[in-house]
C-alpha positions in Angstrom: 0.0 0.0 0.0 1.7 3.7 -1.3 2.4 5.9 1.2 0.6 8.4 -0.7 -2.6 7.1 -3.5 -1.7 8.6 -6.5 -5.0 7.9 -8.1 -6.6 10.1 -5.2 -4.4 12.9 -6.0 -4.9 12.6 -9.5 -8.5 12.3 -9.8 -10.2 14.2 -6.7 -9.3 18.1 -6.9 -10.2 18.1 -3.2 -7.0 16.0 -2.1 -4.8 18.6 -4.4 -6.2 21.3 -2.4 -6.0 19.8 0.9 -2.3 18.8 0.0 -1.6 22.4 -1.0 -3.3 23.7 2.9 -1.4 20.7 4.7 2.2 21.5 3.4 1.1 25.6 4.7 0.3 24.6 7.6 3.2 21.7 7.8 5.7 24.3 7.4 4.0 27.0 9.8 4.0 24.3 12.5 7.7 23.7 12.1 8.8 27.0 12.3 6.8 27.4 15.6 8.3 24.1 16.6 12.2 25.7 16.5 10.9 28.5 17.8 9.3 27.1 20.9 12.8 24.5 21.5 14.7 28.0 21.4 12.3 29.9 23.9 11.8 26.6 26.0 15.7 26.1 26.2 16.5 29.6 26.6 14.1 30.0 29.9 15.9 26.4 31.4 19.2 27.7 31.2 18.3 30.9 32.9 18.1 33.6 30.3 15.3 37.0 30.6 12.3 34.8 31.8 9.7 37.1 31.6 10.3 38.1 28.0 11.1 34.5 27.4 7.9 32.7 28.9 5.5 35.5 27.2 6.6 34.9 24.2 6.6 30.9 25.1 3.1 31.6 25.8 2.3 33.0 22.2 3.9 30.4 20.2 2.3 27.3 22.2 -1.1 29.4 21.4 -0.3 29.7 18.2 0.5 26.0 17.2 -2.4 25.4 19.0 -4.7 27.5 16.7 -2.8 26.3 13.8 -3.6 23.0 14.8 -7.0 23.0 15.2 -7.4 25.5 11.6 -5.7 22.6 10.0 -8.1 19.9 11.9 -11.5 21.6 10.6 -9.9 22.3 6.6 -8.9 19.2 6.7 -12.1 17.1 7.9 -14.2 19.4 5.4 -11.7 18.3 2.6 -12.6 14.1 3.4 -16.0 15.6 3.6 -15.7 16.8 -0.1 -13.6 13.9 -1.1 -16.2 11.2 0.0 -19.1 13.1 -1.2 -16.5 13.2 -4.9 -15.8 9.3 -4.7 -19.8 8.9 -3.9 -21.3 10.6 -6.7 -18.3 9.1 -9.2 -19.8 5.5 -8.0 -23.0 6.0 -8.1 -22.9 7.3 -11.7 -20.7 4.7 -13.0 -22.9 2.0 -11.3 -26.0 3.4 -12.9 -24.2 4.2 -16.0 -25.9 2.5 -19.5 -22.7 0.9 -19.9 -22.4 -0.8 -16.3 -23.2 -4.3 -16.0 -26.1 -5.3 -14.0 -25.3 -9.0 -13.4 -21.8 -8.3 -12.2 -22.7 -5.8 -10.3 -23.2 -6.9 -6.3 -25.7 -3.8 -4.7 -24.8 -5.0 -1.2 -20.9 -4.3 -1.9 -21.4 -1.6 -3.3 -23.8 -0.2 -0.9 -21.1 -1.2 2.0 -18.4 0.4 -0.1 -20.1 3.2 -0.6 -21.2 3.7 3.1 -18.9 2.6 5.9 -16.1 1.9 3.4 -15.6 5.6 2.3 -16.5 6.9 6.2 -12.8 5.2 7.0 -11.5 7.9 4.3 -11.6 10.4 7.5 -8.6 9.3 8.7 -6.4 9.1 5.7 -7.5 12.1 4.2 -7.7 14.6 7.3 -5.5 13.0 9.5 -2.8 10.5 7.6 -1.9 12.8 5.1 -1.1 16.1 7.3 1.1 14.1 9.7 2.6 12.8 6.6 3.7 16.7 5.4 4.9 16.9 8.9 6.9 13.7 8.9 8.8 15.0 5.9 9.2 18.7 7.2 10.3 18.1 10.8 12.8 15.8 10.8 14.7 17.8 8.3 14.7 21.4 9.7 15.3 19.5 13.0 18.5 17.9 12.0 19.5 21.2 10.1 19.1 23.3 13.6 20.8 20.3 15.5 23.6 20.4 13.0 24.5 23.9 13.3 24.1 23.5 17.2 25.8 19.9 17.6 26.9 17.8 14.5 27.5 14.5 16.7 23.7 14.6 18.1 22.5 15.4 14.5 24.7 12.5 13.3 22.8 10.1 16.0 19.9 11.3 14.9 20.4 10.7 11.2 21.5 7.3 11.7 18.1 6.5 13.7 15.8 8.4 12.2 15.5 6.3 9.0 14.4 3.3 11.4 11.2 4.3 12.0 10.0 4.3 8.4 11.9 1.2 7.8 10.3 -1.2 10.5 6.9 1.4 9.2 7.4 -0.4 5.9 7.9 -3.7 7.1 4.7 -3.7 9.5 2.9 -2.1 6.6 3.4 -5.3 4.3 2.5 -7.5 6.8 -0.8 -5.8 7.6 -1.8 -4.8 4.0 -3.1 -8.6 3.5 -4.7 -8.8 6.7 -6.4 -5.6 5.9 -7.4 -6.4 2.1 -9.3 -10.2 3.8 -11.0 -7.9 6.6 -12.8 -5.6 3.7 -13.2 -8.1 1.4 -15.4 -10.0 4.8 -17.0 -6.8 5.1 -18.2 -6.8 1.6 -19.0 -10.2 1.2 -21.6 -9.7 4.5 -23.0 -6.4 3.3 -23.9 -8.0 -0.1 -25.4 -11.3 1.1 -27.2 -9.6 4.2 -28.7 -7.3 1.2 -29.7 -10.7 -0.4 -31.0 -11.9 2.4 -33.3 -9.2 3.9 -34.7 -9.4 0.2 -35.0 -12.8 -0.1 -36.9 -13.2 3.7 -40.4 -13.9 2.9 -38.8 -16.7 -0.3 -36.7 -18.3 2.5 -39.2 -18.1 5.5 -41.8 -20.1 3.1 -39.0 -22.7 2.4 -37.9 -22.5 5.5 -34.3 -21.6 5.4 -34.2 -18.8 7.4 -32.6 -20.6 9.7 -30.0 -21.6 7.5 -29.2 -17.9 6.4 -28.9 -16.6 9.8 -26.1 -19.3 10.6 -24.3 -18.3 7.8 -24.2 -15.1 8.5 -23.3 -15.2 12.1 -20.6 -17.1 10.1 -19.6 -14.7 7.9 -19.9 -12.0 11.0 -17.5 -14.1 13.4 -14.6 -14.3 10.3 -15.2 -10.7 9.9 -14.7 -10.2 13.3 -11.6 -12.5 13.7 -10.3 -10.7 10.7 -10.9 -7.0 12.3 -9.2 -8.5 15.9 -6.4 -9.9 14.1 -5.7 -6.4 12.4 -6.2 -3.9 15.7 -3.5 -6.9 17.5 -0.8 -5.7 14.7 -1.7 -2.3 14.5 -1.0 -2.1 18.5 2.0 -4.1 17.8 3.0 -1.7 15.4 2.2 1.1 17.6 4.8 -0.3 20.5 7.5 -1.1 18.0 7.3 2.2 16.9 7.3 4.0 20.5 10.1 1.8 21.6 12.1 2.7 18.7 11.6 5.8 19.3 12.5 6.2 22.6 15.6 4.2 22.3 16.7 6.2 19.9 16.1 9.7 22.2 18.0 7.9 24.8 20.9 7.1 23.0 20.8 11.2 21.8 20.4 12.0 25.9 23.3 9.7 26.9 25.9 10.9 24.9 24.9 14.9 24.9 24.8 13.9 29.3 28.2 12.4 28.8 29.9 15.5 27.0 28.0 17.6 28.8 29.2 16.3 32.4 32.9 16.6 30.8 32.5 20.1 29.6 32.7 19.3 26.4 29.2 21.0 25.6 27.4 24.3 26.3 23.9 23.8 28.5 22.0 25.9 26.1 23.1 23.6 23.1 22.8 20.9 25.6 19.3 22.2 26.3 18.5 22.8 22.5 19.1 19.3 21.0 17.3 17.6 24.3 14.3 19.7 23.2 14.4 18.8 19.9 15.4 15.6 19.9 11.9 14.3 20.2 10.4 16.6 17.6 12.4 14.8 15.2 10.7 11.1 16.0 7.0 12.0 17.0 6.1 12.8 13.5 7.5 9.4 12.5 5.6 7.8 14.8 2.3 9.6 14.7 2.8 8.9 10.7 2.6 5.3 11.8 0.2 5.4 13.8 -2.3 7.5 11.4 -1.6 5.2 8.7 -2.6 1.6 10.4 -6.0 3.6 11.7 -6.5 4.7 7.6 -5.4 1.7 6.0 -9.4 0.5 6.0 -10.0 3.6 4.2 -7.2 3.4 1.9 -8.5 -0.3 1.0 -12.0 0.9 0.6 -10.9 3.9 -2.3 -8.8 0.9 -3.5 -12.0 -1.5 -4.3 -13.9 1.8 -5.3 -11.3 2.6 -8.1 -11.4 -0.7 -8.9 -15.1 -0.3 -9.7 -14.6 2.9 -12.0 -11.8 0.9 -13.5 -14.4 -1.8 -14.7 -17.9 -1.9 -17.2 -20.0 1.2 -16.7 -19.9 5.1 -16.6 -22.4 7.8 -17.3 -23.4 8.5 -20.8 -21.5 10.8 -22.5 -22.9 14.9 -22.0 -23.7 16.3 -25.1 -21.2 18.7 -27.0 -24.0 21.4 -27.8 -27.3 19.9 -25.4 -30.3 21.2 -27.6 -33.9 22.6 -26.6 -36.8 20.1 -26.9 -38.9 21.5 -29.6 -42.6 22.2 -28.9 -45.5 20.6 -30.7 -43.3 18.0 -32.9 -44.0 14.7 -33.9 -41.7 11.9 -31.9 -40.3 9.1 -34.5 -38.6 5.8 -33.8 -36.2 5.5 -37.1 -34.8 1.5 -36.7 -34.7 1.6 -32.8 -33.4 -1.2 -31.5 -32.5 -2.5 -27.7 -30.5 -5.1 -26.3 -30.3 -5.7 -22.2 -26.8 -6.1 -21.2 -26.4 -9.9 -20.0 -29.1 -11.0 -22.5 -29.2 -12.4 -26.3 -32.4 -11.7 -27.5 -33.0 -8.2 -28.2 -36.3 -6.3 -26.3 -36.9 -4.2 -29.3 -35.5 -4.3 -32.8 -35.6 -2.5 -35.7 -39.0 0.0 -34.8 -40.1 2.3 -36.9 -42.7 4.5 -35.3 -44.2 7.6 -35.6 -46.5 9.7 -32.5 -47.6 12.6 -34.6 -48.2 16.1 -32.2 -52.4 16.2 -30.8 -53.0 12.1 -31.1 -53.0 9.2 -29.7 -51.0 6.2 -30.2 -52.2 3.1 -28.5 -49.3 -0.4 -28.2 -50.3 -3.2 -27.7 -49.0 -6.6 -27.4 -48.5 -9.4 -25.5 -45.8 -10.0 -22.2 -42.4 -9.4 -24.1 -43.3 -7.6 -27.0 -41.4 -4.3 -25.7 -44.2 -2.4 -24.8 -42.2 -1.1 -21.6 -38.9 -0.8 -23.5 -40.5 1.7 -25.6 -41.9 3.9 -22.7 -38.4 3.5 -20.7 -36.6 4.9 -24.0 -39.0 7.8 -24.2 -38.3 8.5 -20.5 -34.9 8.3 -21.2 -33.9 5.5 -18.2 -32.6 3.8 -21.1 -31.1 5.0 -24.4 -31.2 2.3 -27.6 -28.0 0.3 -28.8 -29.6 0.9 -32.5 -31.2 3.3 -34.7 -32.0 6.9 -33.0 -35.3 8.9 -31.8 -36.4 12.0 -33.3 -38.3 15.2 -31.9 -38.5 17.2 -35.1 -35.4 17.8 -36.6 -33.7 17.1 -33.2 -31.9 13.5 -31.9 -33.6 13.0 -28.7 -29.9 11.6 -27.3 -29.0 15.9 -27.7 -31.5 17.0 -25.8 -30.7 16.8 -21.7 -32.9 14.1 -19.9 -33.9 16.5 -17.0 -35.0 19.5 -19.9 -36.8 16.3 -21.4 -38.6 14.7 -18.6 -40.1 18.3 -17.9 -42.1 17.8 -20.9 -43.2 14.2 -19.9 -46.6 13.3 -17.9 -45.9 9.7 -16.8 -49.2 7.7 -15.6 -46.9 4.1 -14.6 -49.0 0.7 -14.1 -47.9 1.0 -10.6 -47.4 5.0 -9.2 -45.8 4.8 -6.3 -47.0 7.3 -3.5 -44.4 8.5 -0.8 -45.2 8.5 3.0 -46.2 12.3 2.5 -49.7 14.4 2.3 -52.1 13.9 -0.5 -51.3 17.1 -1.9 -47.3 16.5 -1.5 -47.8 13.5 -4.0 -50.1 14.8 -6.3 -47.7 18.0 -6.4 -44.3 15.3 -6.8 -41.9 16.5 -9.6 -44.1 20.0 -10.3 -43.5 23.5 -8.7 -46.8 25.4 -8.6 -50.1 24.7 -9.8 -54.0 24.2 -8.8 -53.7 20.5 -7.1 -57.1 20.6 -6.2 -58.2 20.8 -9.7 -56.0 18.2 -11.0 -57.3 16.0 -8.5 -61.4 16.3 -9.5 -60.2 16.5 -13.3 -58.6 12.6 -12.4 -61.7 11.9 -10.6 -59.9 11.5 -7.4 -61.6 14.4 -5.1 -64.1 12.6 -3.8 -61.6 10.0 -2.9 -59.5 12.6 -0.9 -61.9 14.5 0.8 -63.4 11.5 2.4 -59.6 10.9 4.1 -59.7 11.5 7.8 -57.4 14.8 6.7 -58.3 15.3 3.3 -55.5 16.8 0.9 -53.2 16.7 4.0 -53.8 13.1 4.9 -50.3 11.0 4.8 -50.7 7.9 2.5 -47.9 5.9 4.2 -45.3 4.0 1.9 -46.7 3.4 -1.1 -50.0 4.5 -0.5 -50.9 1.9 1.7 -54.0 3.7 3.0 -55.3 4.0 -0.7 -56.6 0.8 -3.0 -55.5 0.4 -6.2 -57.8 2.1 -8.4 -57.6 5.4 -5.6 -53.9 5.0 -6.3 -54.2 5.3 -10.0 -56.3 8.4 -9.8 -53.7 10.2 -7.4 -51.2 9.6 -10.0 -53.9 10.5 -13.1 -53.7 13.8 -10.7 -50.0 14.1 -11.1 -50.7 14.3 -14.7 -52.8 16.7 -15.0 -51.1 19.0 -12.4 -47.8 18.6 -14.8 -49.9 19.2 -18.4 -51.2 22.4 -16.7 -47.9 23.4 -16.2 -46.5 22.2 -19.7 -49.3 22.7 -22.2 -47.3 20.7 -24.7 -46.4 17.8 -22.4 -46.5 14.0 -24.0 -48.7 11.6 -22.1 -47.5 8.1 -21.8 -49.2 5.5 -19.7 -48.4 1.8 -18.7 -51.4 -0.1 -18.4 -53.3 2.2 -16.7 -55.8 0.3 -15.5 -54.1 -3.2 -15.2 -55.4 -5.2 -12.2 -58.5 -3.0 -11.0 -61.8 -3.5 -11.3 -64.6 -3.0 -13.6 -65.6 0.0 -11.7 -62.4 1.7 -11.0 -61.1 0.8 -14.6 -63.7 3.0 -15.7 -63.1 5.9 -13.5 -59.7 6.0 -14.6 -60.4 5.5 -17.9 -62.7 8.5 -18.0 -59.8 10.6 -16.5 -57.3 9.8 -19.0 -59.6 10.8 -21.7 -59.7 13.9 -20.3 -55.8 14.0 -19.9 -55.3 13.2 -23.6 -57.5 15.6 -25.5 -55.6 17.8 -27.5 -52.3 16.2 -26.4 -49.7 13.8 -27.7 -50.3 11.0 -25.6 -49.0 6.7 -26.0 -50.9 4.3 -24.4 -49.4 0.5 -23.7 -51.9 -1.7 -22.9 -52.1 -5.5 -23.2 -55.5 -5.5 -25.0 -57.6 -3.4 -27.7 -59.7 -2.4 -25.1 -58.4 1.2 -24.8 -59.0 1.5 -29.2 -61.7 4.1 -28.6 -59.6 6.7 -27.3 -56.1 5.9 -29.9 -55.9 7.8 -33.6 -53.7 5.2 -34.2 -53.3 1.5 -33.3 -50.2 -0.5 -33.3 -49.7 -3.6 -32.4 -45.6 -5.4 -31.2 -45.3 -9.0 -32.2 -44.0 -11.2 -29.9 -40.5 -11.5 -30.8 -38.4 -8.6 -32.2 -35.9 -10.4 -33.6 -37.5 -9.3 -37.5 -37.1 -5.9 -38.4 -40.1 -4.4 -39.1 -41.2 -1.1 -40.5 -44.4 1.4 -41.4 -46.3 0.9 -38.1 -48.5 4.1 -37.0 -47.5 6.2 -40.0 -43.6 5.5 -39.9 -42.2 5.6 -43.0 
């Protein structure tokens, strides 16, 4: 493990700040440093105390400011550089190009998390101490060698110690370190598995099972995190040992000449003083970096991750401005799921001209949801290209897009908030109330124990399914009244309700499309009476096809 991550400093702007504010501060805190062994040895020896311990005062309070200036830039710099590493993952992960079977969301859920809170140490306390380890040492033996070449000759000869028995405890940890994140991984992704698997595993009753292997995976975790802390202590003792042996042998021999008059008590005085300034750096740098070696691992595994399959999709060059009232065509669209052979759309050719409706149908598989996901833009095709007028719908920016789009899904979901919070969801402004008799869904509300402030609960548990519907038919029409030229698409809009609430939302929707450019997908005909046009997917994609609802 480097000393020093070159990919963080290359790649996170935060680190190359904090660097710049650590090597400042470094070199502020060892002037003060020489200062303070001057002052401090001055006022033993018996020089102007007053004068002397006033200004004693000063320094100590300055370092002491200094020190905690440095302690607050630098925890808001692992602040910036986790949030950095955070949003890089999560865009990668969710990238078009990233790879949804490889991909482990309890890993990366854990790496994300608790593996990128250990960056605190390395980032605001590892690498200051490490500027300081560099700094110290040197202006220390410099001083000392003016003062007293012998004690700064005992000095050089022990200083390098420290980093070499550093470098050996390092290597041995760095392997017991790498097994204790990869346990840590490997029980954040299968507890993930398991909390979603429960009510599978409770009816085959091998829930039992699961726990035992995780109190497994838990107990080598565990044994893996002990055995790490034992050599870190370790460590930690070598180090201070070292250490102090090597001051001792600095004191004896400066005792020796001193006692024979061979050396001034002020220089005396001096190189006791500093003596230790030159190894506490050395051995704080160890101790720092066994307490952020978790953290070092974890930005390890996460640039591992960036390294692999995924990414965002490329920005735009020039991103261009959806055009109003133009027709939407599919020219040889095709999609392809990563992992899978056989495509979910191939070769469409399809046309949604500006006012009308277009109703797809089709049976399970035909692509009906593909289509809708690529005009939301959650997935963008492998083949052909969609046009909004003259413009490539991949130009225009998904969030300027989606503003235009009214979304009625075969399953809204409602969040634990206030009636009117949903219907309002995704729209600043606008008459909810309205929206909500226009879906046919006041009556519904108003009967609710709070009426347009009632919370639903997760999902809109206090709601049936058909009252459901109608809140998001209301989300609609609060968005079209905001953005006249909005495009309606639905999802089988009145999948899995009854008769009676089928036709309630039903009603709504044709009061949503009129005038508007609006796609229905539905399994069935049934919804003929409100499409211009009627198109229907075969089964299988794998044929190109061509000419369906006016395309050329």
């Amino acid at each position: 493990m480097k000393p020093l991550d070159p990919r963080l400093v290359a790649t996170t702007r935060s680190v190359r700040v904090h660097l710049v504010v650590a090597i400042a501060c470094g070199a502020a805190l060892t002037g003060l440093i020489l200062v303070q062994a001057r002052l401090l040895a001055g006022v033993i020896s018996g020089g102007p105390a007053t004068a002397a311990l006033a200004a004693l005062a000063l320094v100590v309070s300055a370092r002491v400011v200094l020190a905690y200036g440095a302690e607050t830039a630098a925890l808001r710099s692992a602040a910036r550089v986790k949030s950095d590493l955070r949003r890089r993952l999560v865009a990668h992960v969710t990238g078009p190009a990233a790879d949804p079977v490889t991909t482990d969301a309890g890993e990366l859920a854990t790496l994300a998390t608790r593996g990128l809170d250990a960056l605190d140490d390395y980032v605001a306390r590892y690498l200051p101490q490490l500027v300081l380890a560099v700094l110290v040492p040197v202006a220390v033996l410099v001083v000392v060698a003016r003062a007293d070449w012998i004690s700064a000759l005992v000095i050089a000869c022990t200083v390098p110690l420290i980093p070499v028995f550093m470098a050996l405890i390092g290597w041995h940890t760095q392997d017991r370190t790498a097994r204790q994140w990869r346990l840590l991984e490997r029980l954040g992704g299968h507890f993930l598995d398991v909390v979603e698997g429960l009510p599978t595993l409770a009816i085959f009753r091998r829930a039992k099972a699961e726990a035992e292997l995780i109190r497994r995976v838990t107990d080598e975790h565990r044994r893996a995190t002990m055995g790490t802390l034992r050599v870190a202590f370790l460590s930690a003792f070598v180090l201070e040992l070292l250490a102090t042996i090597a001051v001792a042998l600095v004191a004896v021999e400066v005792g020796l000449r001193l006692l024979y008059g061979q050396l001034g008590l002020d220089t005396a005085l001096l190189v006791l003083v500093l003596a230790p300034e030159a190894y506490l750096p050395l051995r704080e740098v160890g101790a720092r970096f066994h307490a952020s070696m978790e953290g070092v691992a974890a930005a390890g595994r996460v640039f591992a991750v960036l390294d692999g399959p995924g990414g965002p999709a490329p920005e735009p060059a020039a991103p261009a401005e959806p055009p109003t009232g133009a027709e939407i065509r599919f020219h040889g669209v095709g999609l392809t799921y990563p992992g899978r052979t056989e495509p979910a759309l191939a070769g469409v050719d399809l046309v949604l001209r500006p006012g009308t409706t277009t109703l797809v149908t089709g049976r399970s598989g035909a692509g009906k949801t593909t289509l809708l996901s690529l005009l939301l833009r959650f997935t963008e095709p492998d083949a052909g290209r969609i046009t909004v007028g003259e413009v490539d719908l991949a130009d225009i920016p998904a969030g300027d897009w989606r503003r235009r789009v009214a979304w009625v899904p075969q399953r809204p979901y409602l969040l634990d908030a206030s009636v009117a919070d949903n219907i309002r969801l995704g729209t600043i402004g606008g008459d909810v109330e309205t929206a909500a008799r226009l879906a046919g869904a006041h009556d519904v509300i108003t009967a609710l124990p709070d009426g347009y402030a009632t919370r639903l609960g997760e999902r809109g548990t206090r709601l049936s399914a058909g009252q459901r519907q109608r809140i998001a038919l209301a989300r609609a029409f609060l968005r079209v009244a905001r953005t006249p030229d909005a495009i309606v698409l639905l999802d089988e809009p009145t999948a899995h309700l009854d008769p009676e609430n089928a036709a309630l939302v039903r009603a709504g929707v044709a009061r949503l499309l009129e005038g508007r450019t609006g796609l229905i997908v539905a399994h069935d005909g049934g919804w003929s009476g409100l499409a211009d046009e009627v198109v229907a997917l075969p089964w299988c994609q794998e044929s190109h096809f061509a000419g369906i609802g006016g395309g050329s």
